[in-house]
C-alpha positions as CSV (number, residue, x, y, z in Angstrom):
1,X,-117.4,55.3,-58.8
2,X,-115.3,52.2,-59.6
3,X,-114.0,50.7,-56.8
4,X,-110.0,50.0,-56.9
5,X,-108.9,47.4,-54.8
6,X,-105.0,47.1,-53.7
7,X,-103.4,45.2,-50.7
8,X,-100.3,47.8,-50.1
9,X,-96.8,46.2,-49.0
10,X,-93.6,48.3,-48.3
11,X,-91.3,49.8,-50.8
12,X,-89.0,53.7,-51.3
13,X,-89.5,55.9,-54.6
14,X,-86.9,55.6,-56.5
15,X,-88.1,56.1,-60.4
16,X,-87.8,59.6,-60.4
17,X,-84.0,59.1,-60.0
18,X,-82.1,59.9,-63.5
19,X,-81.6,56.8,-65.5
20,X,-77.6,57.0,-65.8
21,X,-75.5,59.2,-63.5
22,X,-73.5,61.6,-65.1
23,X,-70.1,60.3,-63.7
24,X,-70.4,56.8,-64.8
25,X,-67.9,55.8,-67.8
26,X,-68.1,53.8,-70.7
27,X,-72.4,54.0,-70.9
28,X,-74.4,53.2,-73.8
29,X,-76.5,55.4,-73.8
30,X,-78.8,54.3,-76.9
31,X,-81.3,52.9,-74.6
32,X,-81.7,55.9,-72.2
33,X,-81.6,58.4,-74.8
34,X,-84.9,57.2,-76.7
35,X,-87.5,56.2,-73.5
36,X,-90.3,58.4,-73.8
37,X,-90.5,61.6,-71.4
38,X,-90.9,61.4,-68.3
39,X,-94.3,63.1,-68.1
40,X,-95.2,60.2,-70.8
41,X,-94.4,57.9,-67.9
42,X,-96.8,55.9,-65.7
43,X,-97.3,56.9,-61.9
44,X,-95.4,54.8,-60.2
45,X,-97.0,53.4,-56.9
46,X,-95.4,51.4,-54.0
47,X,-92.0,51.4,-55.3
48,X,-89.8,50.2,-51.7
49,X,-88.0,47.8,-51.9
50,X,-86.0,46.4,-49.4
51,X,-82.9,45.3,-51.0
52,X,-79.6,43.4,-49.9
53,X,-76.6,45.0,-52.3
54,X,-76.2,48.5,-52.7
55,X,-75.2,49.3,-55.8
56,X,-78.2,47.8,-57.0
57,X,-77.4,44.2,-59.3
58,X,-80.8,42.5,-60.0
59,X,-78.7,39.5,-60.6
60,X,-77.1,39.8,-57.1
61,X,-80.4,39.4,-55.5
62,X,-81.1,36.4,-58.2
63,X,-78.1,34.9,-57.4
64,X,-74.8,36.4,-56.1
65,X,-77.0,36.5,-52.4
66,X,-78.1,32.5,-52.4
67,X,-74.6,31.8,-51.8
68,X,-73.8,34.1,-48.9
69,X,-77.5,33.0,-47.4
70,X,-76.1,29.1,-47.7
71,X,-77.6,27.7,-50.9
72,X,-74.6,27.4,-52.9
73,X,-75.1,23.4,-52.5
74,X,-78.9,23.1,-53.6
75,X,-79.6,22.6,-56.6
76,X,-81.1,25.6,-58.8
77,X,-82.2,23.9,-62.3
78,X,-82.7,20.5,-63.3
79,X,-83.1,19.4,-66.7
80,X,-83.9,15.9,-68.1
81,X,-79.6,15.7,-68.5
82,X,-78.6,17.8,-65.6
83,X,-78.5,19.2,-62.6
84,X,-76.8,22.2,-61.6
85,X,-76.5,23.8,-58.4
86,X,-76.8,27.7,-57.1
87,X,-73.2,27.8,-56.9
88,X,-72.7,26.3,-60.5
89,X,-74.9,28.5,-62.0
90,X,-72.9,31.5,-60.3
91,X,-69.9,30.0,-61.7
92,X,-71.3,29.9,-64.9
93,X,-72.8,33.1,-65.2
94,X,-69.8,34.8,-64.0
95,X,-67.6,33.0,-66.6
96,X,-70.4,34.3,-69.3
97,X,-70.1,37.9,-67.5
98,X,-66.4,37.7,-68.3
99,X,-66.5,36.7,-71.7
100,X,-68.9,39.7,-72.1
101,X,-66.9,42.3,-71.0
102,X,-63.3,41.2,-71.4
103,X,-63.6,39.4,-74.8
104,X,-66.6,41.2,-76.7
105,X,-66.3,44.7,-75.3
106,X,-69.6,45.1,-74.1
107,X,-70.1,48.5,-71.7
108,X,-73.4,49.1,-69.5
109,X,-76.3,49.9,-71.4
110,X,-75.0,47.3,-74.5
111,X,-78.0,45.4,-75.7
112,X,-77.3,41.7,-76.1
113,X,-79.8,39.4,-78.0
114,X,-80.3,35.6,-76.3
115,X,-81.8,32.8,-78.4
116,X,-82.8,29.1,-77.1
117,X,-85.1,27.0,-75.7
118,X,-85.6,27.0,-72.0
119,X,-82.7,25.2,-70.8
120,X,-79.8,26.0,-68.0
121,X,-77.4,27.8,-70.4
122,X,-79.9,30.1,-71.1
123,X,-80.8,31.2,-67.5
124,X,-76.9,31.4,-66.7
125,X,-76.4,33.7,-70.0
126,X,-79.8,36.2,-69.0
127,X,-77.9,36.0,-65.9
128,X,-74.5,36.9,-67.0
129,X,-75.7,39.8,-69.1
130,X,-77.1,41.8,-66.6
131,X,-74.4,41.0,-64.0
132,X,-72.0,42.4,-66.9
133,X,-74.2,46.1,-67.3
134,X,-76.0,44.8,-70.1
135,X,-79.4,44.5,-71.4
136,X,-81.0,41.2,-72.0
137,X,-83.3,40.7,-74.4
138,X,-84.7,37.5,-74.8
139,X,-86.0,35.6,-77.7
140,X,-88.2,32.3,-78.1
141,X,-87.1,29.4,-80.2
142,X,-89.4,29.6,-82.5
143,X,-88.9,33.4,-84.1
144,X,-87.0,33.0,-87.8
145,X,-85.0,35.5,-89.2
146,X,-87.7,38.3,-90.1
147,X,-89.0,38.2,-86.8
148,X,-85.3,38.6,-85.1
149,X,-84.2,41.5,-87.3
150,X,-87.2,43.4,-85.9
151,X,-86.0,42.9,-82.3
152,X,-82.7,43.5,-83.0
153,X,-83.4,46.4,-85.2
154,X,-85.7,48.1,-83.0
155,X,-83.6,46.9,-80.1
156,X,-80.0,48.2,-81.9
157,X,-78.5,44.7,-80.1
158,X,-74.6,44.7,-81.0
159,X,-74.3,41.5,-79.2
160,X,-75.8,37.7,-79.1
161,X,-75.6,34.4,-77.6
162,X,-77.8,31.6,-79.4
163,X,-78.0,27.8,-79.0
164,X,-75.7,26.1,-81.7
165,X,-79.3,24.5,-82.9
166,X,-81.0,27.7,-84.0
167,X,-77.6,29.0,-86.0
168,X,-79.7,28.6,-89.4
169,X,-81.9,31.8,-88.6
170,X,-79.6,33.8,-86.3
171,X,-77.2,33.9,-89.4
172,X,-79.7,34.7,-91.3
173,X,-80.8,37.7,-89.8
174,X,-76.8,38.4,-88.6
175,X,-76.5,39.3,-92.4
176,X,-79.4,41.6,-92.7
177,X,-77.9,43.2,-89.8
178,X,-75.2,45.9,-89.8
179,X,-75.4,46.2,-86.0
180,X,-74.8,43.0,-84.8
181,X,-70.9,42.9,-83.9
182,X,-70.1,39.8,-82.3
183,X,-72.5,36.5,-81.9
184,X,-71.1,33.2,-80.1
185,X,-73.0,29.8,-80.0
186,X,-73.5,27.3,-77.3
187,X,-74.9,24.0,-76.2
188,X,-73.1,22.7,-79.5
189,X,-69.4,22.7,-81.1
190,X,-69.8,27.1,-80.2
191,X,-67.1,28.7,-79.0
192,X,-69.0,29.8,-75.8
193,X,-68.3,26.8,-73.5
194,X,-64.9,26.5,-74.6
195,X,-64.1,30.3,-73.6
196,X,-65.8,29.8,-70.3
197,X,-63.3,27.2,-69.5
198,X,-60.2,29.9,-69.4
199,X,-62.6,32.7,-67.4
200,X,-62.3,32.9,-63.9
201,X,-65.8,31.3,-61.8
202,X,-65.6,35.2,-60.1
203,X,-66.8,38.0,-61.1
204,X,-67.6,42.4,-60.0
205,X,-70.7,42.8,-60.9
206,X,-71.9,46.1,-62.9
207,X,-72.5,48.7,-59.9
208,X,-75.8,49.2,-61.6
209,X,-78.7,51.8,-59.8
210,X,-82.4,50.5,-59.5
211,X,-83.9,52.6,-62.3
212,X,-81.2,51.4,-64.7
213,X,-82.9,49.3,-67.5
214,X,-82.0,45.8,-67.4
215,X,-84.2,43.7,-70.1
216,X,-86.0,44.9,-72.7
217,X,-89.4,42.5,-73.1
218,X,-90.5,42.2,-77.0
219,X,-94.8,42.2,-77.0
220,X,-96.1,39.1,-79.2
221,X,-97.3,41.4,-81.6
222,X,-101.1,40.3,-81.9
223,X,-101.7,43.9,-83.3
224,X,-99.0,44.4,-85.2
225,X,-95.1,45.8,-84.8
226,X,-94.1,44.2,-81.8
227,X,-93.3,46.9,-78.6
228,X,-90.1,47.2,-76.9
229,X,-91.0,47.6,-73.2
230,X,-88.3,48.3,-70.8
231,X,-88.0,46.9,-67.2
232,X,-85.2,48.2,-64.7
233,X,-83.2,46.0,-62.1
234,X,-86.1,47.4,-59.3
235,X,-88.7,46.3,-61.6
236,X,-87.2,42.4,-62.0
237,X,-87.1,42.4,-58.3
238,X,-90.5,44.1,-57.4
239,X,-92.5,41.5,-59.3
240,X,-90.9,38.8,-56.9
241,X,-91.9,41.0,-54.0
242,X,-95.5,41.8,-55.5
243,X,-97.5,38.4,-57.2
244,X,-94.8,35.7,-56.2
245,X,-94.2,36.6,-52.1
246,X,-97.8,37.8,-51.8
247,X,-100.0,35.3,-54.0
248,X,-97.7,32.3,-55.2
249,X,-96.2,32.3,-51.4
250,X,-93.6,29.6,-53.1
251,X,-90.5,28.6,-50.3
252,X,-87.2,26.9,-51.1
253,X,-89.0,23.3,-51.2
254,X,-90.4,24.1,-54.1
255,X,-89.7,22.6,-57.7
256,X,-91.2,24.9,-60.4
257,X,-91.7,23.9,-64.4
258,X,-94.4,24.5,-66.9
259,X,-93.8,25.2,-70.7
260,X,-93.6,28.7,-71.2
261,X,-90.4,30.3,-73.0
262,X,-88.3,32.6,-71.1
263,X,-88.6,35.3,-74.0
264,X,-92.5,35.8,-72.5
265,X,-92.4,37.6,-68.9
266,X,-94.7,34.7,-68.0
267,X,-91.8,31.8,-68.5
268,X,-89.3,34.5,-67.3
269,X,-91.2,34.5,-63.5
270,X,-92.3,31.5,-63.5
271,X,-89.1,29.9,-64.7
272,X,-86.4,31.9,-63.9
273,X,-87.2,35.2,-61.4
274,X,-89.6,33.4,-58.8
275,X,-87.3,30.2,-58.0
276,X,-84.2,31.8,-58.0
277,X,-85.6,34.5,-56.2
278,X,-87.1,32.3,-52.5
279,X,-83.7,29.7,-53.5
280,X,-86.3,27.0,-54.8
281,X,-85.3,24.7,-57.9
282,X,-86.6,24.8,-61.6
283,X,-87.3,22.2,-64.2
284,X,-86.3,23.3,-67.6
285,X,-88.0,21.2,-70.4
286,X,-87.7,21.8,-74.4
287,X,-90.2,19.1,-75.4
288,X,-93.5,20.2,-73.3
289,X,-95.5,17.7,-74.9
290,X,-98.3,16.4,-72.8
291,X,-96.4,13.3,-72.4
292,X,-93.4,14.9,-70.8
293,X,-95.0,17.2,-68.8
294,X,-96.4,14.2,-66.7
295,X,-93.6,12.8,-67.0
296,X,-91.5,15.4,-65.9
297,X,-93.9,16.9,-62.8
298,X,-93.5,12.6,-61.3
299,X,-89.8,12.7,-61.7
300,X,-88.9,15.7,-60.0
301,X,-92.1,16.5,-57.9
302,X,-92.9,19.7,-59.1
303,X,-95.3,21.2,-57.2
304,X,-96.0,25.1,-58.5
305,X,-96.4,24.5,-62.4
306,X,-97.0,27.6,-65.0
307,X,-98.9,27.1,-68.5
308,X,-101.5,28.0,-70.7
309,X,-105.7,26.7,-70.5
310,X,-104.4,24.2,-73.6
311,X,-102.5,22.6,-71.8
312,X,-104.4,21.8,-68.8
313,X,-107.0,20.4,-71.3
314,X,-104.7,18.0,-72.7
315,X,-103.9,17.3,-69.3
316,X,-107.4,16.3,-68.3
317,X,-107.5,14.1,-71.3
318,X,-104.2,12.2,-70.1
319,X,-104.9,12.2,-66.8
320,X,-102.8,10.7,-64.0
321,X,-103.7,11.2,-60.6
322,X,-100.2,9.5,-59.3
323,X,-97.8,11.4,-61.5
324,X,-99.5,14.8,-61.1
325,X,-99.5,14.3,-56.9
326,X,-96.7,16.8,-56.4
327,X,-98.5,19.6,-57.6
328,X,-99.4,22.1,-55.7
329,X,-100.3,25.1,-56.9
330,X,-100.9,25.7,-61.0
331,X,-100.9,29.4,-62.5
332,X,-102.5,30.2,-65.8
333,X,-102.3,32.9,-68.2
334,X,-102.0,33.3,-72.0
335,X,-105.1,33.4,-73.2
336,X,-108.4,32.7,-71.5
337,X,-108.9,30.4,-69.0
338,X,-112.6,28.3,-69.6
339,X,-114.3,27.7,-66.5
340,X,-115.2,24.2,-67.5
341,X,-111.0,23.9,-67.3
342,X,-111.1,25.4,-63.9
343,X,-113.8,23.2,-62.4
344,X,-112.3,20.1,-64.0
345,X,-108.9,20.8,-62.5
346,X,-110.5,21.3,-59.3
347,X,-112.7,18.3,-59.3
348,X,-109.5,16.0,-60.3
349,X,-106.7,17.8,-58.1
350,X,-108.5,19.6,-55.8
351,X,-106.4,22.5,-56.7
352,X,-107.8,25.9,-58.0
353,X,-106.0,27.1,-60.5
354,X,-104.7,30.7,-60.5
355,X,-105.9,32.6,-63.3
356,X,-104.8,36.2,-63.9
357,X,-104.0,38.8,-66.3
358,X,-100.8,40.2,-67.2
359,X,-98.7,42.1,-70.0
360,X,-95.2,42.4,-71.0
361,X,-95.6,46.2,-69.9
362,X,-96.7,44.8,-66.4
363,X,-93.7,41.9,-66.1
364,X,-96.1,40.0,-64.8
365,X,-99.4,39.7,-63.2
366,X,-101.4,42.3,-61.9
367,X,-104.8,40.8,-61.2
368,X,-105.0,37.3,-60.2
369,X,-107.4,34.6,-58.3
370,X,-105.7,34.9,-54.6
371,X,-108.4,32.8,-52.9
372,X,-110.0,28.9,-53.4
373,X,-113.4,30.2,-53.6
374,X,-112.7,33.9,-55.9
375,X,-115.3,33.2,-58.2
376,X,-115.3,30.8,-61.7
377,X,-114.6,32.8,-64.1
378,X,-113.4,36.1,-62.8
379,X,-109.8,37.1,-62.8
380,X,-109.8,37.8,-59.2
381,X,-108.7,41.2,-58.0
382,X,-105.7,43.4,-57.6
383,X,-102.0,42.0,-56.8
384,X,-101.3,43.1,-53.9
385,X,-99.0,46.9,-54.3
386,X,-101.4,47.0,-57.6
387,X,-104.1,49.3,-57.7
388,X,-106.9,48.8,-60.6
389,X,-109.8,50.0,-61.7
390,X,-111.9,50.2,-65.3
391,X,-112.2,53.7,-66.8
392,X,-114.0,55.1,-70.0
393,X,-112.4,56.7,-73.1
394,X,-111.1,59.8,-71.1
395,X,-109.4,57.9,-68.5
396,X,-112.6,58.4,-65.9
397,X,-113.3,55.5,-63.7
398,X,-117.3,54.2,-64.4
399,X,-119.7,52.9,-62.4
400,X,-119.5,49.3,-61.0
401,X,-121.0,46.7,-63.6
402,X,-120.1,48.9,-66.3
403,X,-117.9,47.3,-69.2
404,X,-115.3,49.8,-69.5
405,X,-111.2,50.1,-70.4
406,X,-108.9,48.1,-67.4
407,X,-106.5,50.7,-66.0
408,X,-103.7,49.7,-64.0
409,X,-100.8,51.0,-61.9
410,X,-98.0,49.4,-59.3
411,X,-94.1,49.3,-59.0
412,X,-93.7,48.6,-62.8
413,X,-95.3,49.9,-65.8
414,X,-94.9,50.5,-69.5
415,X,-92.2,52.5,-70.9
416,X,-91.8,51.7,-74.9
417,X,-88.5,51.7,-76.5
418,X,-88.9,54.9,-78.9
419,X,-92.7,53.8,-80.0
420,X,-95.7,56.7,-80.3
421,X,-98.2,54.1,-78.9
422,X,-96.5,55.0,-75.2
423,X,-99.5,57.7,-75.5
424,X,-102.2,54.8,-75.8
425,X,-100.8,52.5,-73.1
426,X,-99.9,55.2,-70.3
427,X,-103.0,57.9,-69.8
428,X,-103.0,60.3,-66.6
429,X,-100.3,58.0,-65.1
430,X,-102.6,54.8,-65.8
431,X,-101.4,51.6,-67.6
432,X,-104.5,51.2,-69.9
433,X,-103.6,47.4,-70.7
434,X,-105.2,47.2,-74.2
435,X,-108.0,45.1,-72.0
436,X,-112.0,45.5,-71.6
437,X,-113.6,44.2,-68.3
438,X,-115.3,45.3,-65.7
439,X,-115.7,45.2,-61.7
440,X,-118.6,43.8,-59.7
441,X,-119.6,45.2,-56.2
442,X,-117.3,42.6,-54.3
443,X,-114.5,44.3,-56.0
444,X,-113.9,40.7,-58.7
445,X,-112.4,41.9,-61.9
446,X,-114.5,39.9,-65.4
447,X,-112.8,39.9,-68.4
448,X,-114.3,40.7,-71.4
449,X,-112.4,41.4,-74.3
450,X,-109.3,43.0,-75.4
451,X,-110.2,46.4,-76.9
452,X,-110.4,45.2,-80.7
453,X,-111.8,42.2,-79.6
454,X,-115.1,43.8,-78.7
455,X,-118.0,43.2,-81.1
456,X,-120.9,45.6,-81.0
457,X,-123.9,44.4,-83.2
458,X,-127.6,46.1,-83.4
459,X,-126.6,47.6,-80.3
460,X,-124.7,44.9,-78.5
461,X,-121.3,44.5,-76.7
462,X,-120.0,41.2,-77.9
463,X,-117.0,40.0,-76.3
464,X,-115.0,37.7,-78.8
465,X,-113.6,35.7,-76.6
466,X,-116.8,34.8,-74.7
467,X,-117.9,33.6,-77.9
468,X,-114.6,31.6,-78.6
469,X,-115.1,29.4,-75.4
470,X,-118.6,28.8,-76.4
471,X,-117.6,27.9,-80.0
472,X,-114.7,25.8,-79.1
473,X,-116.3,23.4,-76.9
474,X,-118.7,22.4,-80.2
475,X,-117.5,18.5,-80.7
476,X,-116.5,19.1,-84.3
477,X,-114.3,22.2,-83.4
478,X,-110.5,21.8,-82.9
479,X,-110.1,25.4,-82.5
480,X,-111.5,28.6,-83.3
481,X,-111.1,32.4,-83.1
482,X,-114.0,34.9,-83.4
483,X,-113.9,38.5,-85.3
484,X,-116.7,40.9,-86.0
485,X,-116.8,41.9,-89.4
486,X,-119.5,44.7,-91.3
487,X,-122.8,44.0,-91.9
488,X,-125.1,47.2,-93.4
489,X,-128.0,46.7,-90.8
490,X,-126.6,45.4,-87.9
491,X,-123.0,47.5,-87.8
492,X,-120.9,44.3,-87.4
493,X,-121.9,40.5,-86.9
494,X,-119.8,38.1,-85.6
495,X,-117.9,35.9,-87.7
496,X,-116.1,32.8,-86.4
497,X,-113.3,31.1,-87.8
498,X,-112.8,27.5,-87.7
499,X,-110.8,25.0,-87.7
500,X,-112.4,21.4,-87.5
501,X,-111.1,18.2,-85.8
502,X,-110.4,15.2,-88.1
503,X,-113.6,13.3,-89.5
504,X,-115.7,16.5,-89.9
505,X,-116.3,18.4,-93.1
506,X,-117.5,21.9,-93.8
507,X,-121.4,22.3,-95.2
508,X,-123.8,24.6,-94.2
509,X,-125.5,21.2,-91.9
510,X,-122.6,21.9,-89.5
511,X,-122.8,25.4,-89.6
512,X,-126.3,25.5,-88.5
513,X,-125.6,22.5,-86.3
514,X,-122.6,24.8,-84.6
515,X,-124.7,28.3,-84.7
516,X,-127.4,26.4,-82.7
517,X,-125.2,25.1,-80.0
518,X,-123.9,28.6,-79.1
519,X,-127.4,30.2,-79.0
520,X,-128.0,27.1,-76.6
521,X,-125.3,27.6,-74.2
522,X,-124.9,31.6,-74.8
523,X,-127.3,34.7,-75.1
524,X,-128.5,33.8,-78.3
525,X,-127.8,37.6,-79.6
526,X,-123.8,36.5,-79.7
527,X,-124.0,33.3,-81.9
528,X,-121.8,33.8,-85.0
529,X,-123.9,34.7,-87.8
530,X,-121.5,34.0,-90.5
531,X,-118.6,31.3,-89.8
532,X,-115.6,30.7,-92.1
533,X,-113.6,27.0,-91.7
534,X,-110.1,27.5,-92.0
535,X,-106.9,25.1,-92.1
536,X,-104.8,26.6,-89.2
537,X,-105.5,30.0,-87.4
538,X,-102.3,32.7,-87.6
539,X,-100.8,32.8,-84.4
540,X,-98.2,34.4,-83.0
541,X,-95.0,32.7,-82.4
542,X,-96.4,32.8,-78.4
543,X,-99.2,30.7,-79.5
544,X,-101.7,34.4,-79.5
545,X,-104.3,34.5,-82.1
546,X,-103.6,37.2,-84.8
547,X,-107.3,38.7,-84.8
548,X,-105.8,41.3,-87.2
549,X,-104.6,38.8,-89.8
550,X,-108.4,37.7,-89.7
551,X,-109.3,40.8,-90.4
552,X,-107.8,41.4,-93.0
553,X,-108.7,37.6,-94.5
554,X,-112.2,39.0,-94.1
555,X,-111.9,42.1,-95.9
556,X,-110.1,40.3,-98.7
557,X,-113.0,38.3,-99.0
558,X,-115.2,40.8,-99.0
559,X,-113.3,42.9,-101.6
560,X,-113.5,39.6,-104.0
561,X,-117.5,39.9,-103.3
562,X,-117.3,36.5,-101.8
563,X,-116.2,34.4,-98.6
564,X,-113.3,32.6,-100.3
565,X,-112.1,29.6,-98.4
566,X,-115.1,29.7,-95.9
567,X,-118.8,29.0,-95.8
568,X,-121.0,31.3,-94.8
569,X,-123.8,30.7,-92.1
570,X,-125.6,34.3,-92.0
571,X,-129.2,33.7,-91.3
C-alpha cells in the first residue's frame, strides 16, 4: 500500500454545518444554491480551528484582531509610494465595507468582482468585501474583457471595484454584461476614494458562520473553461494555521513580497493571508521586473519572498549577494521547479528553497519541502493537517514507486461553482488534483506530470515536463513546452515546441543538435522525436502553458498533412 504521510494539528468539524441559516435576512443565495451536493463533496479532515470572534469574520481574524492584540501602529503594506499601517488599513477597509452596503446595496452572499495590480487598495477592498458579507473574487491585471465576462458570468458578480488604469476592459466587458449593477474605480479620478472620505473609519462586520463562502478562486484555465472553486471564511483561515504556522513559521519581523497577483491563491497567501495573518508587513510591487525585485528585497529587507522558478533564474543571472541579504526563506510554485535552480540558489544564499504543490481547489499548498536536506527534486511530503497519497483510476492507493494519480485531502478542498467536473476532481472524498507522481519508501512525494501531460510511447511513461527542463536548459532555447502527439507505431512521440533565443535559427542542424543533448542528459527513450520552433508559446494569463492549445496546433498540422510553422526532427 501507499504510504500517506500527515503531521496532524488541532481543529473542530464544522463543514457539515448548513451553508446559510434559515433565519438570516437579506441572503443571496445564488452562490449556495448551485455548490454541488454534499455527497459530491470532499472529506474533510482536521477541520478545528481555534478562532478569536464568534460569529465567524475571516476578515476579523485578518484584521479587526491586530488592533485589539496592539498592532494598530505597525505598518501592514509598504509600497514603493506608501506605507500604511494595520490600523489604516482597518480604516480603509471599513470605509470600503460602508460604501458596499450603504451606498451599492450589496447583502451577504453578493459576489463582487476586484480588478488591479497588487497594490494596498486592493488588499483593503478584498478586505472590505468580506467584512461587508460578500464574496470576493479576484482578478489579475492582465485578463481583457473576454476573459472577465467568463468570471463574472459564471460568477453572476452584480458588483465591482477596478483600478481607474484597467477601466478600458472592465467597460468593455460591463457592456456585455447584464448583471453587473454598480462598478466604481480607484487609484485614479474614481469615485471610490472620494466616497471613502464621507464613511465612517468603523464598521459591524457581517456575523458570518465558518462554512459560509467567502471568495470564489477562478482556475487559470490550462484545460479549458476556467473553474469556480469556492473557499469559506474557515478555509481562508485554516491555510494560515496549516502551510504558513507549520512550514513557513513567518513572525511579525517579517517583511514578505514576491510577484505573484493576488487573483492566484499563491499571491493571495503569500501577499495578503500569511502577513496579515502572524501581524508581519508586505511589499506590494506592480513592476516585478528583475531589476525591482532586488531592488525592492534591499530597501525594505524582505526576508520570506514568493515567485515562480523564472524568476529565480533571472535572479541568478543578476545576482547581488548585498541586496538579496535579508532574505530568508524563498517559496516556489507555479510551475516546475529545476533542480539545477534549487542547487544554485543554495550554493549563492545558502537558502533551500521551498518547493511544493498546490491548486486553487487546495488554497494553497499541500505538499511542500519542510526540511534543508528533503531531497533535490522531490516536492517534499504532506503539509502538516494534509493527508496524501497516489491512487490508480478507481481511487485505490498503489504500491510505493508506482506512478499513479495524487490524491489529497485536509481542512479545504474543491467545491466548483455549478461545474460537472466536481465528479473528476473529488473521488471517494479525495481531492484528485489533476496531478501524476508518485511516493518513494521515505514517504518523498516526485512529481511527474499533470494527467494530460503524460506521454506514453512504445510502452513508455513520458512525463512532459521532465522533458521540458531537459529541453530548456539547451543554449539555443528561450523556452519550450513539450506535448505528445500520434505516431502509428509508437502510439504517441513526443513533440517539443520551441521557442529560440536571439541569434539562433531553425534547420534541421539544431534540431539534431538539440535531440542529442536530451538523449545526453535524459533516458534517451524521452528525447523529442519531432520538434516544432514557434514565436511565443500560449500561456495563460498566470504565465501556465496552454498544452491544449498545442494540441490543437498539432492536429491542425496534421490535418494540412504537414508541420506548418515547425520543422520536424523525427528520426
Amino acid at each position: 500500500m501507499a504510504q500517506i504521510h500527515a503531521m496532524v494539528f488541532e481543529y473542530t468539524q464544522f463543514e457539515g454545518v448548513s451553508m446559510v441559516k434559515s433565519d438570516r435576512k437579506s441572503i443571496d443565495s445564488f452562490v449556495q444554491n448551485h455548490m454541488p451536493a454534499p455527497h459530491m463533496w470532499p472529506k474533510f479532515i482536521n477541520t478545528n480551528l481555534e478562532t478569536k470572534n464568534k460569529p465567524f469574520n475571516c476578515a476579523a481574524e485578518l484584521l479587526d484582531n491586530a488592533i485589539t492584540e496592539g498592532y494598530g501602529d505597525k505598518v501592514a503594506l509598504y509600497s514603493p509610494k506608501s506605507s500604511w499601517t494595520y490600523q489604516e488599513l482597518l480604516n480603509k477597509a471599513n470605509q470600503i465595507a460602508h460604501i458596499l452596503k450603504d451606498d451599492l446595496g450589496l447583502v451577504a452572499g453578493n459576489r463582487v468582482l476586484l480588478r488591479s495590480t497588487n497594490n494596498p487598495m486592493l488588499i483593503a477592498c478584498w478586505l472590505a468585501v468580506i467584512k461587508a458579507g460578500g464574496i470576493v473574487i479576484t482578478t489579475i491585471a492582465m485578463l481583457r474583457a473576454k476573459e472577465i465576462i467568463t468570471c463574472a458570468s459564471q460568477s453572476r458578480a452584480s458588483l465591482a471595484l477596478c483600478d481607474y488604469r484597467l477601466k478600458d476592459d472592465m467597460e468593455s466587458a460591463a457592456s456585455e454584461l447584464s448583471n453587473m449593477s454598480h462598478i466604481l474605480y480607484f487609484n485614479g479620478p474614481g469615485e471610490l476614494e472620494a466616497r471613502m472620505k464621507t464613511k465612517p473609519t468603523s464598521f459591524d462586520n457581517h456575523p458570518a458562520h465558518q462554512s459560509d463562502i467567502a471568495m470564489i478562486g477562478f482556475t487559470s484555465g490550462t484545460t479549458g473553461l476556467p473553474k469556480a472553486a469556492l473557499h469559506s471564511h474557515h478555509a481562508i483561515i485554516a491555510v494560515c494555521q496549516a502551510f504558513s504556522q507549520q512550514v513557513l513559521k513567518p513572525t511579525p519581523q517579517d517583511i514578505f513580497s514576491g510577484t505573484p497577483p493576488l487573483g492566484f491563491v499563491y499571491g493571495l497567501g503569500g501577499l495578503l493571508l500569511f502577513p496579515l495573518y502572524v501581524r508581519a508587513a508586505t511589499v506590494l510591487l506592480e513592476d516585478v521586473s528583475t531589476e525591482s525585485l532586488i531592488t525592492a528585497i534591499d530597501k525594505f529587507g524582505v526576508s520570506i519572498f514568493f515567485t515562480a522558478p523564472t524568476a529565480y533564474k533571472a535572479l541568478l543571472q543578476n545576482f547581488d549577494a548585498q541586496k538579496l541579504s535579508s532574505l530568508k526563506k524563498c517559496m516556489s510554485a507555479g510551475e516546475a521547479l529545476p533542480d539545477y535552480v534549487t542547487r544554485a540558489w543554495l550554493d549563492k544564499t545558502g537558502i533551500r528553497l521551498i518547493d511544493g504543490i498546490g491548486s486553487t481547489e487546495m488554497l494553497n499548498n499541500f505538499i511542500c519541502i519542510q526540511h534543508p536536506d528533503d531531497p533535490i527534486g522531490s516536492l517534499g511530503k504532506a503539509v502538516p493537517g494534509y493527508e496524501a497519497r497516489i491512487v490508480n483510476k478507481q481511487g485505490d492507493p498503489v504500491p510505493v514507486g508506482e506512478v499513479g494519480f495524487l490524491a489529497v485531502r485536509g481542512p479545504v478542498g474543491c467545491r466548483y461553482l455549478d461545474d460537472e467536473r466536481q465528479t473528476k476532481y473529488v473521488i471517494n472524498g479525495w481531492n484528485i488534483t489533476g496531478d501524476t507522481a508518485r511516493i518513494d519508501k521515505d514517504g518523498y512525494f516526485w512529481y511527474q506530470a499533470r494527467n494530460d501531460g503524460m506521454i506514453i510511447s512504445s510502452g513508455y511513461n513520458i512525463a512532459s515536463p521532465e522533458v521540458e527542463k531537459t529541453v530548456s536548459q539547451h543554449p539555443a532555447v528561450a523556452d519550450c513546452a513539450v506535448i505528445g502527439i500520434p505516431d502509428p507505431v509508437r502510439g504517441e512521440i513526443v513533440r517539443a515546441y520551441i521557442v529560440l533565443k536571439k541569434g539562433y535559427k531553425p534547420d534541421t542542424r539544431l534540431i539534431k543538435n538539440i535531440q542529442n543533448f536530451t538523449k545526453k542528459h535524459s533516458a534517451p527513450y524521452k528525447y523529442p522525436r519531432s520538434i516544432a520552433f514557434i514565436d511565443v508559446l500560449p500561456r495563460t494569463p498566470s504565465g501556465k502553458i496552454q498544452h491544449f492549445m498545442l494540441s490543437k496546433i498539432a492536429e491542425k498540422e496534421a490535418g494540412q498533412g504537414g508541420l506548418g510553422i515547425s520543422v520536424s526532427g523525427n528520426l
